[in-house]
LUMPA-780001 format. One record per residue (C-alpha): x, y, z; chain. Coordinates in Angstrom, 1 decimal, decimal comma. Last residue first. Example, Ala and Ser with C-alpha at 12.3 -4.5 7.8 and 13.67 -1.06 7.14 Angstrom:
// residues 2
+--------+--------+--------+------+
!      u !      v !      w ! unit !
+--------+--------+--------+------+
!   13,7 !   -1,1 !    7,1 !    A !
!   12,3 !   -4,5 !    7,8 !    A !
+--------+--------+--------+------+
// end
This chain:
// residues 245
+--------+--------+--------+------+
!      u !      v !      w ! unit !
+--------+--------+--------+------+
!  -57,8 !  148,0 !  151,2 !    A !
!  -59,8 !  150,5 !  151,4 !    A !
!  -62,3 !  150,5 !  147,8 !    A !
!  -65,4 !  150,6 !  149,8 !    A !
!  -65,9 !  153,7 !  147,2 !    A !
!  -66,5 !  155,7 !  151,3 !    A !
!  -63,4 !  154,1 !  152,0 !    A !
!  -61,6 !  155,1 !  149,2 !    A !
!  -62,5 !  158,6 !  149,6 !    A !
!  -61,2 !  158,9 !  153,7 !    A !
!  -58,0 !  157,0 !  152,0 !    A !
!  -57,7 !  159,8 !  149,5 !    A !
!  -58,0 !  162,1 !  152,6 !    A !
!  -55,3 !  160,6 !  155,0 !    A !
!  -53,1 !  160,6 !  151,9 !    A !
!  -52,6 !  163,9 !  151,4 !    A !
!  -53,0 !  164,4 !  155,3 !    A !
!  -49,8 !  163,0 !  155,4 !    A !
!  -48,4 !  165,2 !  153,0 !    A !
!  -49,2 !  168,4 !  154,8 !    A !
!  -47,9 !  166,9 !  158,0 !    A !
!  -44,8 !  165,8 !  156,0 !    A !
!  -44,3 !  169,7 !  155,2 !    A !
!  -43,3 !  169,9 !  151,6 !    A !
!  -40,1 !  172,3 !  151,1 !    A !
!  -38,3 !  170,6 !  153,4 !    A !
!  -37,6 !  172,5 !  156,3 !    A !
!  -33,5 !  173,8 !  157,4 !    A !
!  -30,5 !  172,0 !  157,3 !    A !
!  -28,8 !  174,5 !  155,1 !    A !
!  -27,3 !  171,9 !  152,3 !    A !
!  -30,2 !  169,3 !  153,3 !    A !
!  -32,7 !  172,4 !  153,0 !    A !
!  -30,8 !  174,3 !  150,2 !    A !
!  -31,5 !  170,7 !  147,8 !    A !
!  -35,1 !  170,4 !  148,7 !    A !
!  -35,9 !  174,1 !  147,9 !    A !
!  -33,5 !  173,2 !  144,3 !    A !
!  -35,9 !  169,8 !  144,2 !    A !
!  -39,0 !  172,1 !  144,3 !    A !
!  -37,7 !  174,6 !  142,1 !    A !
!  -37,5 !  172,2 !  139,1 !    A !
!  -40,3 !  170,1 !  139,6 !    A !
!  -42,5 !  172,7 !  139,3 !    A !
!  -44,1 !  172,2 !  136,6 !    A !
!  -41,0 !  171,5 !  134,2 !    A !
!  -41,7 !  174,0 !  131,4 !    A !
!  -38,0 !  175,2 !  130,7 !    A !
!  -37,9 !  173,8 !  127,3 !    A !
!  -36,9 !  176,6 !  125,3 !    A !
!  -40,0 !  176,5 !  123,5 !    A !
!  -42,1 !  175,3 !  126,5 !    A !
!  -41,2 !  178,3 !  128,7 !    A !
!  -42,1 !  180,9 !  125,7 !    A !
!  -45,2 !  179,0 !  125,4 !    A !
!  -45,8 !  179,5 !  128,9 !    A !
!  -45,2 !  183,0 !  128,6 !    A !
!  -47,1 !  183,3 !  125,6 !    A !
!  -50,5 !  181,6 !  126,9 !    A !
!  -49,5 !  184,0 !  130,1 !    A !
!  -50,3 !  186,8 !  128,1 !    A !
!  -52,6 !  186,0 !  125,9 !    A !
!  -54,8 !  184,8 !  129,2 !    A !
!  -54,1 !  187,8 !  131,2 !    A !
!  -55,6 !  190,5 !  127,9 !    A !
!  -58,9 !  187,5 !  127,4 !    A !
!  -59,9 !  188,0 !  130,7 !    A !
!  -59,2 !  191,5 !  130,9 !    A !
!  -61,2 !  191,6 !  127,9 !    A !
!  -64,1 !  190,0 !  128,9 !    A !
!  -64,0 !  192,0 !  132,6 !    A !
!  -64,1 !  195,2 !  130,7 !    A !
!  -67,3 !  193,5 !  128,1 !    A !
!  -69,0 !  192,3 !  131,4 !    A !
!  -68,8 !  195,9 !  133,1 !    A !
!  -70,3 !  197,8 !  130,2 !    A !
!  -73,0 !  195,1 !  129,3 !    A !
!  -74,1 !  195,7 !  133,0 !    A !
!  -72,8 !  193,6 !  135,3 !    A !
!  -73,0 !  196,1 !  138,4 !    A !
!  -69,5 !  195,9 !  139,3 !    A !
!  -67,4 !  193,3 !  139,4 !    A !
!  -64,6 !  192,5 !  142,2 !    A !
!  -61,2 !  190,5 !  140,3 !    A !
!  -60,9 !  188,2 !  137,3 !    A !
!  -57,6 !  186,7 !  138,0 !    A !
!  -56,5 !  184,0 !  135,4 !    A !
!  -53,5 !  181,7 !  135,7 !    A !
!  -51,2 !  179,9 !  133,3 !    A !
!  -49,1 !  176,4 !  134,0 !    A !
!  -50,6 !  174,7 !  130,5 !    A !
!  -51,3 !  171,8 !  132,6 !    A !
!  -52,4 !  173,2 !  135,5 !    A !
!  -55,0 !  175,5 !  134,4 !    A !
!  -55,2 !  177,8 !  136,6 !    A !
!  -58,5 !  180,1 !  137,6 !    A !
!  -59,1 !  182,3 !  140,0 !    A !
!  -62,7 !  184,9 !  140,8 !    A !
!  -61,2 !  187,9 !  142,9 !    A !
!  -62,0 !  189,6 !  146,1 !    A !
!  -63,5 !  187,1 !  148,3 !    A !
!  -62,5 !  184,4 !  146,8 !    A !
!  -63,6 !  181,5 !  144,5 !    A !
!  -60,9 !  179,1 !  143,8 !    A !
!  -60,9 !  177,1 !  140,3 !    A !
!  -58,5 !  174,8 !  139,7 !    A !
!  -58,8 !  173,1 !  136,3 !    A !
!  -56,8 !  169,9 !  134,5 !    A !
!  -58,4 !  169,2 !  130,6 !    A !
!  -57,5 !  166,0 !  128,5 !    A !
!  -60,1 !  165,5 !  126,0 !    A !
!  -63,2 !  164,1 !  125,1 !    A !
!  -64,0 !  162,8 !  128,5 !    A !
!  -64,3 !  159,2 !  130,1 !    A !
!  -62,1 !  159,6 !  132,4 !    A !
!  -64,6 !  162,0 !  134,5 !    A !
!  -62,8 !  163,5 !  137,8 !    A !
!  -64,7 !  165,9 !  139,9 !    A !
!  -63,4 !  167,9 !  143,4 !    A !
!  -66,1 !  169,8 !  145,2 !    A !
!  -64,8 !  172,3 !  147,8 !    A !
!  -66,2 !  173,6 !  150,7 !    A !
!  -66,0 !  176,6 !  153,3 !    A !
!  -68,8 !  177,3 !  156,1 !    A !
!  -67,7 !  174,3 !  158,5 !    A !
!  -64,7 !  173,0 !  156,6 !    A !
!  -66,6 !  170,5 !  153,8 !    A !
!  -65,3 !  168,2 !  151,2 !    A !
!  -67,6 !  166,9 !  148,4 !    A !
!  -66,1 !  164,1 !  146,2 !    A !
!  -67,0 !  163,5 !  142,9 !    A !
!  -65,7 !  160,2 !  140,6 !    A !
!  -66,4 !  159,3 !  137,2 !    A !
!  -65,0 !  156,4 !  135,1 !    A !
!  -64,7 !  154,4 !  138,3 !    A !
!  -63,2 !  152,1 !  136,9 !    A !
!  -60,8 !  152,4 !  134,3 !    A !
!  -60,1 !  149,1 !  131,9 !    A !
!  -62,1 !  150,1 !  128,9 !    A !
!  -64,2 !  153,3 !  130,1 !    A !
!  -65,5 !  152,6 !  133,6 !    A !
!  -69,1 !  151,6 !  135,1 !    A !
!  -70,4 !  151,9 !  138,8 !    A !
!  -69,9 !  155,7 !  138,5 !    A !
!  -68,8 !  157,4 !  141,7 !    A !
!  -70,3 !  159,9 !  144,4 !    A !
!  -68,2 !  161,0 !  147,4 !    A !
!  -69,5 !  162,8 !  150,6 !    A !
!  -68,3 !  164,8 !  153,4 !    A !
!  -64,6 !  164,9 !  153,2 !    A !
!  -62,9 !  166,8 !  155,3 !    A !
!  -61,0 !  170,4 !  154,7 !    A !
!  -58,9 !  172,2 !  157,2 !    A !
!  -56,1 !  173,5 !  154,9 !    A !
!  -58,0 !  175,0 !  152,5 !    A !
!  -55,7 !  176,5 !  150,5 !    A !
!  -53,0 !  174,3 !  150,5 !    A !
!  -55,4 !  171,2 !  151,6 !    A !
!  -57,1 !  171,8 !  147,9 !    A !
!  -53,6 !  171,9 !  145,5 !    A !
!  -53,0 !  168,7 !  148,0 !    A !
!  -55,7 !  166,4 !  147,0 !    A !
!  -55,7 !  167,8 !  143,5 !    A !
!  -52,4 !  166,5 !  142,9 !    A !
!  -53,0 !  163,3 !  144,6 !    A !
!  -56,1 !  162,4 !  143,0 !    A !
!  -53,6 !  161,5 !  140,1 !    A !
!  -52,5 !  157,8 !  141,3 !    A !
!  -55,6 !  156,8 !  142,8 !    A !
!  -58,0 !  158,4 !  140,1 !    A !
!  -55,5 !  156,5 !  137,8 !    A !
!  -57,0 !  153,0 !  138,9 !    A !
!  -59,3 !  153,3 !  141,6 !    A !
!  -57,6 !  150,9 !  144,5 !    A !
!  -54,5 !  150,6 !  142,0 !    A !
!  -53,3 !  147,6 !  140,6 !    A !
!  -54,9 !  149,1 !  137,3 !    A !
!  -52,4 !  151,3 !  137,5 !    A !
!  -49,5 !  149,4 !  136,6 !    A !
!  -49,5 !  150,3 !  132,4 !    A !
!  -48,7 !  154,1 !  133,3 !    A !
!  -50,9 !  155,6 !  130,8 !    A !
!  -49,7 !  157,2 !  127,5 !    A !
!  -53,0 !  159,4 !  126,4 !    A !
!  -55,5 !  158,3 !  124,6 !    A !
!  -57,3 !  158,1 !  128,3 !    A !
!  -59,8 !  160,7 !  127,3 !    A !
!  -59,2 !  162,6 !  130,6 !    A !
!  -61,1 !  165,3 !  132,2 !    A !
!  -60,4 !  166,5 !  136,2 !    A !
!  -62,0 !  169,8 !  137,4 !    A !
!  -61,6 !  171,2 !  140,5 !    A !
!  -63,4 !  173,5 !  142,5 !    A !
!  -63,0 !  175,5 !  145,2 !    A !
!  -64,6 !  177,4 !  147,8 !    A !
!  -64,6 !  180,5 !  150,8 !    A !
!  -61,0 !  182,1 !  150,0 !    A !
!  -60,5 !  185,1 !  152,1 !    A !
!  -59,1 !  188,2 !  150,4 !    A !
!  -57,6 !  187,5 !  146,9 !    A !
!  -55,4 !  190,7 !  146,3 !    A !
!  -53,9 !  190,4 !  150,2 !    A !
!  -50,5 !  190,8 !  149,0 !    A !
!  -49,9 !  187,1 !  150,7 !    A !
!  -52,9 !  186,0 !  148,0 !    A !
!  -51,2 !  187,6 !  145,3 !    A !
!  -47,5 !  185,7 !  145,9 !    A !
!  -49,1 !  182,6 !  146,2 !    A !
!  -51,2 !  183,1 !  142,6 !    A !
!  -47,8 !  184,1 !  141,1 !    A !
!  -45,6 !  181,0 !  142,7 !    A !
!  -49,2 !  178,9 !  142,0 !    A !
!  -48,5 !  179,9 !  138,0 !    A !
!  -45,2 !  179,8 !  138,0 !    A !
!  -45,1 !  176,0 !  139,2 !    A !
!  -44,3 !  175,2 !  142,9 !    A !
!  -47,2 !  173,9 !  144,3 !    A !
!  -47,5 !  171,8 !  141,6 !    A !
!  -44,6 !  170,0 !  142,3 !    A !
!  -46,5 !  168,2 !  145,5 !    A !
!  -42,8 !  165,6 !  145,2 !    A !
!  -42,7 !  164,2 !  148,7 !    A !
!  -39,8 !  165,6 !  151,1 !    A !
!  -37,7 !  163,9 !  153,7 !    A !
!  -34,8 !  164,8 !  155,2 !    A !
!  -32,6 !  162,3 !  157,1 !    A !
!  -31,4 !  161,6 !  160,5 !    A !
!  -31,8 !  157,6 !  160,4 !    A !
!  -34,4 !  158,1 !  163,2 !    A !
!  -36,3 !  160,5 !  161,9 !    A !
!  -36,4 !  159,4 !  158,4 !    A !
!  -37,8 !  156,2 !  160,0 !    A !
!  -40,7 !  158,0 !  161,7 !    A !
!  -41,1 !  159,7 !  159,0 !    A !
!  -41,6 !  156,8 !  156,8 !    A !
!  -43,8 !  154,6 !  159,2 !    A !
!  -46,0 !  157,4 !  159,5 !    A !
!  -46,6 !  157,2 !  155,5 !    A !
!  -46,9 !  153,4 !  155,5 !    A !
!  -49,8 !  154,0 !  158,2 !    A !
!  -51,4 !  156,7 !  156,4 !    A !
!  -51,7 !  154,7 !  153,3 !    A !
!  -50,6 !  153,3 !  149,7 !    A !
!  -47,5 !  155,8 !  150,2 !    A !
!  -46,5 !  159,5 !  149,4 !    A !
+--------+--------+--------+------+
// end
């Protein structure tokens, strides 16, 4: 949303006063796979959700934004974002407790490694970003009370491996192929959505919400409190880097 909490205030309170809407671009929250895993949790199928994790590899072969390196933390400042807010929608309360980083980087990009701890009382989440990877990888895990979920943002799928039993050889094979069953399946649905270019991430639905709020006059699809406190936890990380600016 901005380079810190006090540009971000100063943008609502603006918005305010020139009678405008504002929304910030979390598109993720609005792919298929979080509309799906949304729609489970309100049906009650994932129960309370105690932890997260997620997982952040790049091999920087990629097409990178040449201005990052203007960045307190390089690309870890410009993508943190996403996972900063993917972990605030379900755990809305979270602080961070610790963060441990690499003094080193991979060509240009430092820290190559970067994990933070958060904490909410008896719920935590671990977030862990290596740019120094093989490959390109991007993995939410949550772990429930009723179910075990993982999405793999960039492919936009989602895997529910629900209550096991007694994990016997009987139990792990059922839950193997369930596994495998919901991963075919959603593989081909998002191939099906890439074919006939439709895979947007999100972005699609969340300018349409934004749209029907300035046409109805009703919330933005992002909250700006939810937003805010995007940015009020990167800059709780960058200040325990010492990267604050």
């Amino acid at each position: 949303m901005s380079m810190n909490t006090g540009e971000a205030f100063e943008m609502v309170k603006e918005a305010k006063k020139q009678g405008v809407k504002l929304s910030v671009c979390h598109n993720f929250l609005f792919s298929h796979s979080m509309l799906y895993l949304n729609d489970l949790d309100k049906r009650g199928k994932l129960g309370r959700i105690d932890s997260a994790l997620v997982i952040r590899v790049s091999n920087l072969k990629r097409e990178v934004p040449k201005w990052y390196l203007s960045l307190p933390g390089g690309l870890f400042f410009d993508e943190a974002p996403h996972m900063l807010y993917l972990l605030n929608h379900f755990l809305p309360n979270l602080k961070v407790s610790s963060v441990i980083a690499s003094r080193y980087g991979v060509s240009e990009q430092k820290p190559r490694k970067i994990e933070v701890h958060f904490v909410d009382e008896d719920r935590s989440a671990l977030l862990t970003v290596d740019y120094g990877g093989s490959r390109d990888e991007w993995l939410l895990y949550l772990i429930a009370e009723k179910a075990l979920v993982k999405m793999d943002l960039f492919r936009d799928t989602l895997t529910i491996l629900g209550e096991g039993g007694r994990h016997d050889p009987l139990d792990v094979l059922k839950g193997s192929i369930d596994e495998i069953v919901q991963s075919i399946s959603q593989l081909f649905k998002a191939g099906l959505r890439y074919s006939t270019r439709r895979q947007y991430y999100g972005h699609d639905k969340l300018i349409s919400s934004f749209i029907t709020s300035i046409l109805q006059d009703t919330p933005p699809p992002v909250k700006t409190e939810d937003a805010i406190k995007t940015v009020d936890l990167m800059e709780s990380i960058l200040r325990k880097l010492e990267l604050a600016k």
